[in-house]
C-alpha positions in Angstrom: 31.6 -8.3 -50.4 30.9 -5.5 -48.1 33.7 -3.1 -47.9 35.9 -3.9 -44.6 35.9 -1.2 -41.8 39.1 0.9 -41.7 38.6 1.0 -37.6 39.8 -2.6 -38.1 42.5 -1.4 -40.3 42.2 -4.1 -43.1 45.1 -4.0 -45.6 46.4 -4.8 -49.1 50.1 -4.5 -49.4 50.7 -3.8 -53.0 55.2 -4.5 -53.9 54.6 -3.6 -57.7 57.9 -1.7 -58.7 57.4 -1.8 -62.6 55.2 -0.7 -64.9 51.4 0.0 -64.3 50.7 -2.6 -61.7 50.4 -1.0 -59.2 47.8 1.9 -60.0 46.0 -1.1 -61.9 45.8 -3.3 -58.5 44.8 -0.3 -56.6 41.8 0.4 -58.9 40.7 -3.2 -58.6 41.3 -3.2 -55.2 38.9 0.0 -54.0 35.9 -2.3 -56.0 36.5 -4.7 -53.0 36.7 -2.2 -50.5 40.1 -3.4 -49.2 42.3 0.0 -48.6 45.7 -0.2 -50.2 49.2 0.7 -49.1 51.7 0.7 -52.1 55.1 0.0 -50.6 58.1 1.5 -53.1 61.0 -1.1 -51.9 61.2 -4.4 -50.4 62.0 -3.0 -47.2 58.9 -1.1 -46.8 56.8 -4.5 -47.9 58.5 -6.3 -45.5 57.4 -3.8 -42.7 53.8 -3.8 -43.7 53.4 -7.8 -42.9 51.5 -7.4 -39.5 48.2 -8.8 -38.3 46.7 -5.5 -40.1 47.3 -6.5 -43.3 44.5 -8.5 -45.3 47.0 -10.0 -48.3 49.4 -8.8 -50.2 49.9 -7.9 -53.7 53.7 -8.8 -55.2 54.7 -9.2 -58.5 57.1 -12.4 -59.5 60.0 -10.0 -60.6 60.0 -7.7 -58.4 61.2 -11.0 -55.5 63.3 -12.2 -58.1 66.8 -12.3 -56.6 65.8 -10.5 -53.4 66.7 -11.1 -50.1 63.5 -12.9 -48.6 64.9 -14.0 -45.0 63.4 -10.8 -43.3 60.0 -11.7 -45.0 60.7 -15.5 -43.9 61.0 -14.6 -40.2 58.4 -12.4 -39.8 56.0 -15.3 -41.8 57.1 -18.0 -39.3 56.6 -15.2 -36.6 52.8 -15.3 -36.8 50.8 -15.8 -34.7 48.9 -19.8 -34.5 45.7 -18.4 -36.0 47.5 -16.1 -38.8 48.3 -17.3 -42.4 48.8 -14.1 -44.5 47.8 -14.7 -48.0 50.0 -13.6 -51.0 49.1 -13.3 -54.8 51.9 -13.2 -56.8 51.8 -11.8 -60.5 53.8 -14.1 -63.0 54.3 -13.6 -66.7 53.4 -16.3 -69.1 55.0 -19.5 -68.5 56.2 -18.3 -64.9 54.3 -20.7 -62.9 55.7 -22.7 -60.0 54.9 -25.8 -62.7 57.1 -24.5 -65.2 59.6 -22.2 -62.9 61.7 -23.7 -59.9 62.0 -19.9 -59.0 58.4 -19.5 -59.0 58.2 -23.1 -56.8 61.1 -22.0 -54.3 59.2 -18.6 -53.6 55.5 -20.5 -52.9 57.5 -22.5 -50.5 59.1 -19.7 -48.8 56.0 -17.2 -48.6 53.9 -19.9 -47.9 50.1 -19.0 -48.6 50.5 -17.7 -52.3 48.2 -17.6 -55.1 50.0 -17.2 -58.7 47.7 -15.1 -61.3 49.3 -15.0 -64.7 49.9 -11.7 -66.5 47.8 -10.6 -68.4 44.7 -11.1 -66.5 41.2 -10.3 -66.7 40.0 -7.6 -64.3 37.2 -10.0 -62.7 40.0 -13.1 -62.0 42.3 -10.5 -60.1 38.8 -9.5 -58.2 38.1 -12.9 -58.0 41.1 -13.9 -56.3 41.3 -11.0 -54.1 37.9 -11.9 -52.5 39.1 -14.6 -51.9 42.0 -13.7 -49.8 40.3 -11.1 -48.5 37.3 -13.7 -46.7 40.1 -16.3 -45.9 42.3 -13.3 -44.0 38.4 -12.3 -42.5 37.7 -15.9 -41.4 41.6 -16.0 -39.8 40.5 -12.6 -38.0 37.5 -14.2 -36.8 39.6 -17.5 -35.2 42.0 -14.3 -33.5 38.5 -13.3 -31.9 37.2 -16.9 -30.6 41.3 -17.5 -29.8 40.9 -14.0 -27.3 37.7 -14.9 -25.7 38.4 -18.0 -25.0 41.5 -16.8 -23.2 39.5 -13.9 -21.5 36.9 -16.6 -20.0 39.7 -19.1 -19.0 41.4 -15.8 -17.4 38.0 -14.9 -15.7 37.7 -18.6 -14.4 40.8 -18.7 -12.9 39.9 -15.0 -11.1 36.8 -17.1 -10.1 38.6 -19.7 -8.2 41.5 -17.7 -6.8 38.4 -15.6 -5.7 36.6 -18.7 -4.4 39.7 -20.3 -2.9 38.6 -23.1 -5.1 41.1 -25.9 -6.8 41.1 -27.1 -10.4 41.5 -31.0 -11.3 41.1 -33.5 -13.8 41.9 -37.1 -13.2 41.9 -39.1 -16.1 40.3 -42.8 -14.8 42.0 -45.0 -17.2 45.4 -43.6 -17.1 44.8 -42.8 -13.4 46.7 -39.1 -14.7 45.8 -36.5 -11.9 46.6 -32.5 -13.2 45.8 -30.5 -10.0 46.2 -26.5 -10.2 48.1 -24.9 -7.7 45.1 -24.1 -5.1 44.5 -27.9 -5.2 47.9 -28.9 -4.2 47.9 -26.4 -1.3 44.3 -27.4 0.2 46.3 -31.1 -0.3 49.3 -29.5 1.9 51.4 -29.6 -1.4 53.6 -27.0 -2.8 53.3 -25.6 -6.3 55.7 -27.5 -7.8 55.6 -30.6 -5.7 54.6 -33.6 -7.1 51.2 -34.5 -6.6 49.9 -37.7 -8.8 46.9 -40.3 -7.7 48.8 -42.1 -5.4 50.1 -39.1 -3.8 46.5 -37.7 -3.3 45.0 -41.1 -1.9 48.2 -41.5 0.5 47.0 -37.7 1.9 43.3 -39.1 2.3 42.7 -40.1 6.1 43.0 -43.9 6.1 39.4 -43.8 7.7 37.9 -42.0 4.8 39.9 -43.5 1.7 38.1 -46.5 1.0 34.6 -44.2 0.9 36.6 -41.8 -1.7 37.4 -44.7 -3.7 33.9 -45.9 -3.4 32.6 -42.4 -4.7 34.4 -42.4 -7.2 33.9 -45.4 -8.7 30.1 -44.8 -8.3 30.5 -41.8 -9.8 31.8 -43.0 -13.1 29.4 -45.9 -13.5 26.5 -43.9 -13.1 27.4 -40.5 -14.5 26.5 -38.8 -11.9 27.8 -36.3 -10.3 31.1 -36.9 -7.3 30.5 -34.9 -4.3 32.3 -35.7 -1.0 33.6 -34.2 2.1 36.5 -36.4 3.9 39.8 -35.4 5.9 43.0 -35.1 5.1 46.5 -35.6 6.2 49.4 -33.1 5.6 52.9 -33.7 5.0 53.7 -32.1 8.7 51.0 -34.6 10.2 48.1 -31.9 11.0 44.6 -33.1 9.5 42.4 -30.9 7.7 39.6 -31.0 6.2 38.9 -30.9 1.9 35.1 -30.4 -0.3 35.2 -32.5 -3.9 33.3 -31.6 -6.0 33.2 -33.2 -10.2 31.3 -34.1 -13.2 31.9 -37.1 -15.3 33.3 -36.0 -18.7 33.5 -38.0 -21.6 34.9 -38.2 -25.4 33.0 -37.7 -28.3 32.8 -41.8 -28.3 31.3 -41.9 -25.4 34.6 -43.4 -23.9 38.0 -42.9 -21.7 36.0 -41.1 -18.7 37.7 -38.6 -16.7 36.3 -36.4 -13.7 36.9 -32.7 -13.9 36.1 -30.6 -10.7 37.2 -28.4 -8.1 37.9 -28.7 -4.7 38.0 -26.6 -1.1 39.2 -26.4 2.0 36.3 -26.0 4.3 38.3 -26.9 7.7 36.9 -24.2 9.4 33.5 -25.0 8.8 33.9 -28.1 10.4 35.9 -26.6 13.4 32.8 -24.5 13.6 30.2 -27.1 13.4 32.6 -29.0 16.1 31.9 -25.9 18.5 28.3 -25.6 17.6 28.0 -29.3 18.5 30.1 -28.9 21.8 27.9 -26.1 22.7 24.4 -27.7 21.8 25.5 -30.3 24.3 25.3 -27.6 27.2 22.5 -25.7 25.7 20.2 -27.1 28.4 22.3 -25.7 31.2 23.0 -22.3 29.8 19.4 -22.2 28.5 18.5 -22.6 32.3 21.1 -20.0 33.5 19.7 -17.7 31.0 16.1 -18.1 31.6 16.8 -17.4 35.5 18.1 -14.4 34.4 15.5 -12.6 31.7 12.9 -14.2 34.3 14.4 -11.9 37.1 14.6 -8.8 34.4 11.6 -9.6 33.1 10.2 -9.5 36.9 11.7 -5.8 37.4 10.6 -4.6 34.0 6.9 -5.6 35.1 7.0 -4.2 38.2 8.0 -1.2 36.6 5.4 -1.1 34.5 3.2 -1.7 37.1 4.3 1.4 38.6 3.7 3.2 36.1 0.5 2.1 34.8 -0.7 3.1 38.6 0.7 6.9 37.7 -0.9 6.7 34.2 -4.3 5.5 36.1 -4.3 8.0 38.6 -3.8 10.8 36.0 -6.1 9.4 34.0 -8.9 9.3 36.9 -7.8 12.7 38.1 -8.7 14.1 34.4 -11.8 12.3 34.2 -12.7 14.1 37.4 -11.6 16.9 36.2 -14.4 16.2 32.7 -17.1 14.7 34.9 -17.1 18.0 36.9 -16.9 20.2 33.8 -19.6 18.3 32.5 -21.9 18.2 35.5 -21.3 21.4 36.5 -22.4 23.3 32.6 -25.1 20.6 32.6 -26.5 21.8 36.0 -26.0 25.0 35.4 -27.8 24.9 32.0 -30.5 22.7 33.2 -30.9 25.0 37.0 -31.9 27.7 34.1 -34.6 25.6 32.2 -36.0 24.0 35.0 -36.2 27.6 36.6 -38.1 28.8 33.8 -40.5 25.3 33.9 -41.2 25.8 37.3 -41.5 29.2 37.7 -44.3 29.0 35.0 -46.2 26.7 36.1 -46.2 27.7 39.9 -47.5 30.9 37.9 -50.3 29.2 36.8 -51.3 27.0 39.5 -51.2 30.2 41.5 -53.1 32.4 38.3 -55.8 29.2 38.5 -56.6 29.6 42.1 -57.3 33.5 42.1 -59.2 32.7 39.3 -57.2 34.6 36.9 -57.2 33.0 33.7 -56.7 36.0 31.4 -52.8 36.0 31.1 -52.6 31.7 31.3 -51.1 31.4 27.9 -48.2 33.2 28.1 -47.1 31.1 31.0 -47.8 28.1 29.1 -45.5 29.6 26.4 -43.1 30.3 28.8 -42.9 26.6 29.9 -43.0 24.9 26.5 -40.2 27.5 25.7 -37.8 25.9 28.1 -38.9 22.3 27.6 -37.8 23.0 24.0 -34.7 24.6 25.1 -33.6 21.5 26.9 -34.6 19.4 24.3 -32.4 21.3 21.9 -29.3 20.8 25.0 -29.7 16.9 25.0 -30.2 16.3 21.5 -26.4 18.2 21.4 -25.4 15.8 24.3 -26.6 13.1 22.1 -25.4 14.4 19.0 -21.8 14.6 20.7 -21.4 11.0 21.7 -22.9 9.9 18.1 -25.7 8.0 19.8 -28.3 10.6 18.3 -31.3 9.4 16.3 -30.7 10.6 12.9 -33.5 10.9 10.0 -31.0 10.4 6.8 -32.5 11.4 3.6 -30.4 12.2 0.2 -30.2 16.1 0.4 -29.4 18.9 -2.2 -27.2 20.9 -0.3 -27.2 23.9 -2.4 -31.2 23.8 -1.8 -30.9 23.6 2.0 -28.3 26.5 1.9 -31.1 28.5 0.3 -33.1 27.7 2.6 -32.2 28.5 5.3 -30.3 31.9 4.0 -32.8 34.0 5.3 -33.0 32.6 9.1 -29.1 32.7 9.1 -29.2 36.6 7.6 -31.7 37.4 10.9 -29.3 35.5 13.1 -25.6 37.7 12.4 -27.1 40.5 11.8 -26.8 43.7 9.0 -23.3 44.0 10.4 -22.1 41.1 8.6 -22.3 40.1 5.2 -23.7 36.8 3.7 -22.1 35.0 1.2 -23.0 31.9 -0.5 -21.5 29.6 -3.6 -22.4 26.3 -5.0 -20.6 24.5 -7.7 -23.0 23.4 -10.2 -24.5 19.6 -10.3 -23.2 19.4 -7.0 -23.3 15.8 -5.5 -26.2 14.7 -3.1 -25.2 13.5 0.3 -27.1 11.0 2.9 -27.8 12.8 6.0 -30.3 14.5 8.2 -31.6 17.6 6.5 -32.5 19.2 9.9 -29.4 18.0 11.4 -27.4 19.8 8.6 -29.5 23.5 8.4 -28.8 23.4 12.8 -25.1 23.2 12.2 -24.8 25.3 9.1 -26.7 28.0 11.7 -24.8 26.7 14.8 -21.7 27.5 12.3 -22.6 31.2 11.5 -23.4 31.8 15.1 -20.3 31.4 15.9 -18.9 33.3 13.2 -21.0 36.2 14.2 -19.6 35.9 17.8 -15.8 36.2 16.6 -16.7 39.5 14.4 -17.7 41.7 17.1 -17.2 44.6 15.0 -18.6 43.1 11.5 -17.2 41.2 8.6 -17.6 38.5 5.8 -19.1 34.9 6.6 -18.8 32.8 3.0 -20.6 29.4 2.6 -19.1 27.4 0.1 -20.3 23.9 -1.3 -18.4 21.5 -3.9 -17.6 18.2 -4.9 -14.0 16.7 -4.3 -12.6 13.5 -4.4 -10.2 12.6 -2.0 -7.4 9.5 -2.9 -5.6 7.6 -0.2 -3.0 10.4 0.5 -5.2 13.1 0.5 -7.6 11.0 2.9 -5.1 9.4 5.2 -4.4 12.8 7.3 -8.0 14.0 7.4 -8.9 10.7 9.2 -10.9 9.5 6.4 -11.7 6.6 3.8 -10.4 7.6 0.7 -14.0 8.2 -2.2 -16.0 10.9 -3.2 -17.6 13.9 -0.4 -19.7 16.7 -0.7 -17.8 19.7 0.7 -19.7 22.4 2.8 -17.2 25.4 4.6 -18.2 28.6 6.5 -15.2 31.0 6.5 -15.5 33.9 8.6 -12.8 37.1 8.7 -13.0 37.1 12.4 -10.2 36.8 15.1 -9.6 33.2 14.7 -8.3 30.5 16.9 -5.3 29.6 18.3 -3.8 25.7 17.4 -4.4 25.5 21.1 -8.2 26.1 20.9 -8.4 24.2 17.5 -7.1 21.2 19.4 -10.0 21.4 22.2 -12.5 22.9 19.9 -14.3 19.5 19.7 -14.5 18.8 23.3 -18.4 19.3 25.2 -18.8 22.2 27.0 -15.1 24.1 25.8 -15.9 27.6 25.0 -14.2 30.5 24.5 -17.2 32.8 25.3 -17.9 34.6 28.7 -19.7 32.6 30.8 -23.7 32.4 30.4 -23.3 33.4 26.2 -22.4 29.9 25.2 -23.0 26.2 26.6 -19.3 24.9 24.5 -21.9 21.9 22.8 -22.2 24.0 19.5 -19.1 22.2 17.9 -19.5 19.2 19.5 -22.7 18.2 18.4 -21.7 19.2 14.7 -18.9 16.7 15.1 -20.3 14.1 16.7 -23.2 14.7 13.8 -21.0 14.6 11.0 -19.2 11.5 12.0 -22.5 9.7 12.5 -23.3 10.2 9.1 -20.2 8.8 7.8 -18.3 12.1 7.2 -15.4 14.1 9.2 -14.8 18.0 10.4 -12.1 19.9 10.0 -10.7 23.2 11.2 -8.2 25.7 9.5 -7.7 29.3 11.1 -5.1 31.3 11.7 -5.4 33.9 14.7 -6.3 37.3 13.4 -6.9 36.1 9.9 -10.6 34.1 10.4 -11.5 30.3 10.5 -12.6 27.9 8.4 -14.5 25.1 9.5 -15.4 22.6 6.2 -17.4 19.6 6.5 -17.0 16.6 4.7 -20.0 14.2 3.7 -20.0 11.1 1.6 -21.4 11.2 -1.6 -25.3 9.4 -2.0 -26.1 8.4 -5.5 -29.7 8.7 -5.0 -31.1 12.2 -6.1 -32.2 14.0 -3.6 -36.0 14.5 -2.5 -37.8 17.4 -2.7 -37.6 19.7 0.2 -41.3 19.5 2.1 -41.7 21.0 5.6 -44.7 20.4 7.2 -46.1 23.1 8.6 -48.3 21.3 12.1 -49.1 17.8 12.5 -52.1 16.4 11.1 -55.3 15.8 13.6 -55.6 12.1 14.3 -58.5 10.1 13.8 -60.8 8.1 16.6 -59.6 4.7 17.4 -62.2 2.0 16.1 -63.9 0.7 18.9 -62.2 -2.1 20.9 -58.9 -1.3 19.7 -56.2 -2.0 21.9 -53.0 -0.4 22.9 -49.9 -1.7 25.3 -47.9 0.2 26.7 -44.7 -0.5 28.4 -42.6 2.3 30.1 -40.7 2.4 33.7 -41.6 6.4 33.9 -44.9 6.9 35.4 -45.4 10.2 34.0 -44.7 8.4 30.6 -47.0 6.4 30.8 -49.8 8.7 32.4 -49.4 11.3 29.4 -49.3 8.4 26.6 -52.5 6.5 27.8 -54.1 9.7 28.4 -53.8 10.4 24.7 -54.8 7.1 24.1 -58.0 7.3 25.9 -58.8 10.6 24.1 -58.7 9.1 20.7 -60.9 6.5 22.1 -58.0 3.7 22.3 -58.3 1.1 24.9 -54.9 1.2 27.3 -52.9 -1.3 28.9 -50.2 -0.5 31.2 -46.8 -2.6 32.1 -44.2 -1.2 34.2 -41.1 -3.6 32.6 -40.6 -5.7 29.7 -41.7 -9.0 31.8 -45.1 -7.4 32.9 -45.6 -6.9 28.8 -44.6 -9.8 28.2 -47.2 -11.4 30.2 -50.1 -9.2 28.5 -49.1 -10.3 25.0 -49.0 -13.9 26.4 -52.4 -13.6 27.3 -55.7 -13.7 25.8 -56.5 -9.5 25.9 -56.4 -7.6 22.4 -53.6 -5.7 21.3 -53.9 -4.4 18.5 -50.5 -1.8 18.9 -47.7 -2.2 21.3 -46.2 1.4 22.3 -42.5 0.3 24.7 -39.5 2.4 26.1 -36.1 0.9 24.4 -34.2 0.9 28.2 -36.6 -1.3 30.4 -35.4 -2.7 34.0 -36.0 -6.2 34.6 -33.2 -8.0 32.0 -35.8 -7.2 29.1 -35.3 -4.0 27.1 -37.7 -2.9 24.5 -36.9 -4.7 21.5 -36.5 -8.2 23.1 -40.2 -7.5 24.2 -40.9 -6.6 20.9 -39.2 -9.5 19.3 -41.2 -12.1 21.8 -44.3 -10.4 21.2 -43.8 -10.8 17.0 -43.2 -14.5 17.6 -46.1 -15.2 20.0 -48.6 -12.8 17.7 -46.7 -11.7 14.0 -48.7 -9.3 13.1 -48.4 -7.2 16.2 -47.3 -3.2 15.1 -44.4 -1.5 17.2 -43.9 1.9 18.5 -40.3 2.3 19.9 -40.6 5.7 22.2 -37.0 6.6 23.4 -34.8 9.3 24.6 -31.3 7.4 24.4 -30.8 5.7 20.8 -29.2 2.1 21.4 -27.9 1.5 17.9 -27.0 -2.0 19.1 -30.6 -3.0 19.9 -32.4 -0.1 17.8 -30.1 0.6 14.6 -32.4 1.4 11.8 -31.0 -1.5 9.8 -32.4 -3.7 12.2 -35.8 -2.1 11.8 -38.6 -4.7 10.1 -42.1 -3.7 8.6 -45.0 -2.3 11.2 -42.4 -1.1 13.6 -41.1 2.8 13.8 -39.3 4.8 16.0 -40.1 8.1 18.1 -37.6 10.2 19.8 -38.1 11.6 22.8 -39.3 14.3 23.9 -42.3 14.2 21.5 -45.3 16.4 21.2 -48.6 14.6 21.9 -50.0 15.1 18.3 -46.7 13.9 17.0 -47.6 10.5 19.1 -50.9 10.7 18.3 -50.5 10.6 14.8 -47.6 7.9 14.8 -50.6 5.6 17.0 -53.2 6.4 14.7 -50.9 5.8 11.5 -49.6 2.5 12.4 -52.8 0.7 14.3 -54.2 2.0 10.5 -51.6 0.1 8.6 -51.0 3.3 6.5 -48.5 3.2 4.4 -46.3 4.2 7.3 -41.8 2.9 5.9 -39.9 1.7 9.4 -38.4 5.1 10.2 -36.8 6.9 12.9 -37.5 10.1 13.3 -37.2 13.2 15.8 -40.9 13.4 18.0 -40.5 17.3 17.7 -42.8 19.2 15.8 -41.4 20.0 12.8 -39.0 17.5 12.7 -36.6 18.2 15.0 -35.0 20.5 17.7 -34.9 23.7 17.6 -31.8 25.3 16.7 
């Protein structure tokens, strides 16, 4: 046996006045693990017997004319679980068989044990186990005894808490026991009598025969005895009572009885009273009510009308206020180009007729010069409004950076120093290479212009991943990017300029050094390639503008600039080519290139004069059509008629405005391609000669510029 805890306080009395006894018991004792309290007089002993002690150890003599009525009391003093064990020690021939002493004293101590002197060690050990597990078991009873007690406690809290009534009605005695709570929701005192009859005389008449009903229901079926029926008080008033039981029975299966609870739920039905009184006017005040949010709602509206007038007349006065910002930079810009067009070739009609044809070039120059230059301006008008016709390939960005280090060095000057960093394995990115070195340039320009007196311009490229919180403020989809920055130590910008440093034709510069379309068109590319641009600067401390572009997992191709566009062949004779444009001068130039590469030309002025041509008998071997056609027909509907009356027909899409709806690339099928307008005549050309051919010529859009694209 495992020793008992001394937190529990187990003890062994030992009453051994003579002799060795005592220290004997005490050694047997500690082998048990019991601790031991020696008591020296009979007083002492008779103190010790408490609900600590685990039995006691007394010897016959030392009881043996004693005064045992103290020791009686306290015995018939314990406690209903508690039956402290004795052994008593007898000498031979002292047992309670033989001794009327030893007989008398079992009857008065009550649980004894008699162990004969001398013993053997393991008989006293023996013995004292035993005492010891019967006073363990008693202990245990104490503990079952004190939670039962708790939990009946607890339950009572429960209903007091509940306002809930005990009862038990024993059905074949027809014995009611109702708690207190179940008297009072009954109109009964506490200690009023409340039997059966008294509890069916305080159900309504109307309602008693259904409770007796229930109940009988209830015990024939074992189910469970719920009801809700009225009730009539001692002073008269009715109320209203919740039952609530389950069918208990005994261990035979017999003498049913319903134990349960019950409630006073008056109120509730007062309330459901009102609640029905007032559904039965709902449709009136429903009516009354709706007048009345139909009337608010009619001066809210008008209200809002009122103001969506103010909000619509500010709105119009801003858009004024873009449209002549806009059309005033673009004419201004455009007065200079077409100035420069003009004036050049006024120059050399008016060289031509003298006759002098020495200086004709530079004119020509001259002129190509600002056609270019307003190329450049509305392929960043384009750019802006993201409706630009991009070339995306997978790019190394640390290669382009190289290669365009050089052009950028030329462009800010020796009074600035270049700086460039790339992590290594850096990511590859789907985008227009040409697209990308004009804003990396457009991006140091600018940095030049806010170091007037010199500094540091550092382009940095690296990989980052961004997760949802990192994402969420930049305006982005949480994934992988390719990061490219230019950071500049130059003046820097205010958050007001930050905020408007996106919008066409803003500019900080003095008027004629900037057309405000630099940022724009780097936003407006960016976003068209799936990415996002953001600004940090601080004024006085420099700017840095990163850009972020999603990451491509195809490697990126090999840089290869071509350096002019290859001469195109002569057209085989009888080949055929339609084209379809609502600009005269279009389609003048176009079949004029045509007819010099010995092509056969048909000309349409609108999709439904094409339309007719392909309908008809002639050859067409190549069908060259404007996107944006009058008539109700654009470009790729004609197209798309054409390929179903003749499928093999080829496609050349010439535009200046790309219409992703009709002209996305994804949309794009085999034998048709895309050129962007303005183009260079070899440029068109060779995109005739390629695709009448059948080279192996990929669906593409691409820039009509020599060398890929505008200028920067």
């Amino acid at each position: 046996m495992k020793p008992v805890p001394v937190d529990q306080a187990p003890q062994a009395l030992i009453y051994t006045p003579h002799g060795r006894d005592a220290m004997i018991a005490e050694a047997l004792l500690r082998e048990v693990g019991a601790t031991c309290r020696t008591c020296s007089d009979l007083a002492s002993f008779e103190a010790g017997l408490n609900e600590t002690a685990c039995f006691a150890v007394v010897t016959q003599e030392a009881l043996k004319g004693a005064d045992l009525s103290g020791i009686a009391a306290r015995l018939a003093a314990q406690p209903t679980w508690s039956d402290l064990p004795f052994i008593v020690l007898t000498r031979g021939g002292d047992g309670p068989e033989q001794n009327s002493a030893a007989a008398r004293l079992s009857e008065a101590l009550g649980n004894v044990t008699f162990l004969e002197r001398p013993f053997h060690p393991t008989t006293f050990v023996s013995v004292t186990r035993s005492a010891l597990k019967g006073r363990h078991r008693q202990f245990e009873a104490r503990a079952r005894i004190e939670e039962l007690r708790e939990s009946e406690n607890r339950l009572q809290i429960a209903l007091l808490a509940g306002r809930l009534g005990s009862w038990e009605f024993d059905v074949q005695t027809e014995t009611l026991a109702a708690s207190a709570t179940c008297r009072a929701i009954f109109g009964r005192g506490p200690e009023a009598p409340f039997t059966y009859q008294d509890l069916l005389a305080s159900i309504h008449p109307q309602d008693r025969a259904r409770m007796q009903a229930a109940v009988g229901a209830s015990i024939a079926g074992d189910v469970d005895y719920a009801i809700e029926y009225r009730t009539v008080w001692p002073d008269g008033s009715i109320h209203w009572a919740e039952i609530r039981a389950r069918v208990v029975r005994d261990r035979q299966g017999g003498r049913p009885r319903l134990v349960g609870v019950s409630s006073d739920i008056t109120d509730r039905k007062t309330a459901e009273d009102r609640l029905h009184q007032l559904n039965e006017t709902l449709e009136e005040r429903v009516f009354t009510r709706t007048v009345e949010l139909r009337q608010a709602h009619d001066k809210v509206m008008a209200e809002v009308e009122q103001r969506e007038r103010a909000e619509e007349q500010l709105r119009q006065s801003q858009k004024m206020e873009a449209v002549g910002q806009l059309t005033g930079g673009l004419a201004h810009d455009f007065n200079n180009l077409l100035t420069g067009i003009t004036g050049s070739l006024e120059l050399l009609q008016m060289r031509m007729r003298q006759g002098r044809t020495a200086e004709l070039d530079r004119f020509i120059v001259a002129a190509q010069q600002s056609a270019d230059r307003a190329a450049a301006l509305t392929h960043r008008l384009l750019a802006f409004s993201r409706r630009q016709t991009l070339d995306p390939k997978p790019t190394d960005v640390a290669s382009l950076m190289a290669g365009v280090a050089e052009l950028i060095t030329r462009a800010i000057g020796p009074a600035i120093a270049l700086e460039m960093a790339s992590v290594q394995d850096l990511w590859s990115t789907l985008v227009d290479p040409n697209q990308l070195e004009n804003a990396l340039l457009n991006l140091c320009i600018n940095a030049r212009d806010a170091m007037p007196d010199g500094g540091r311009i550092m382009i940095q490229a690296e990989n980052i991943f961004l997760d949802g919180r990192a994402a969420g403020p930049r305006d982005m989809p949480p994934g992988q990017y390719v990061s490219l920055s230019v950071t500049d130590t130059g003046t820097g910008m205010s958050p007001e300029v930050i905020e408007r440093a996106f919008d066409p034709f803003f500019t900080t510069k003095p008027m004629g050094q900037g057309t405000g379309l630099g940022l724009s068109m780097i936003y407006g590319f960016v976003r068209q390639s799936g990415g996002q641009v953001r600004i940090h600067s601080e004024v006085g401390r420099g700017t840095t503008v990163r850009l972020y572009l999603p990451r491509h997992a195809q490697a990126a191709e090999a840089a290869a600039r071509r350096s002019g566009v290859a001469v195109a062949s002569r057209a085989k004779p009888g080949e055929t080519v339609l084209v379809v444009d609502d600009e005269p001068s279009v389609r003048m130039l176009v079949t004029e290139v045509l007819q010099n590469l010995g092509y056969c030309a048909i000309e349409a002025a609108d999709g439904r004069s094409g339309l007719e041509v392909l309908r008809s008998s002639a050859r067409v071997d190549l069908l060259v059509s404007d996107v944006g056609l009058p008539g109700g027909m654009n470009g790729r509907q004609l197209a798309d008629a054409g390929r179903a009356l003749r499928p093999d027909l080829r496609v050349l899409f010439i535009t200046g405005y790309a219409e992703h709806a009709v002209m996305g690339e994804k949309h794009l099928t085999p034998g048709m391609s895309v050129l962007t307008k303005p183009f260079s005549l070899e440029a068109l050309a060779a995109r005739i000669n390629g695709l009448i051919a059948d080279e192996a010529f990929p669906s593409r859009v691409s820039s009509g510029l020599a060398g890929g694209g505008p200028p920067p």
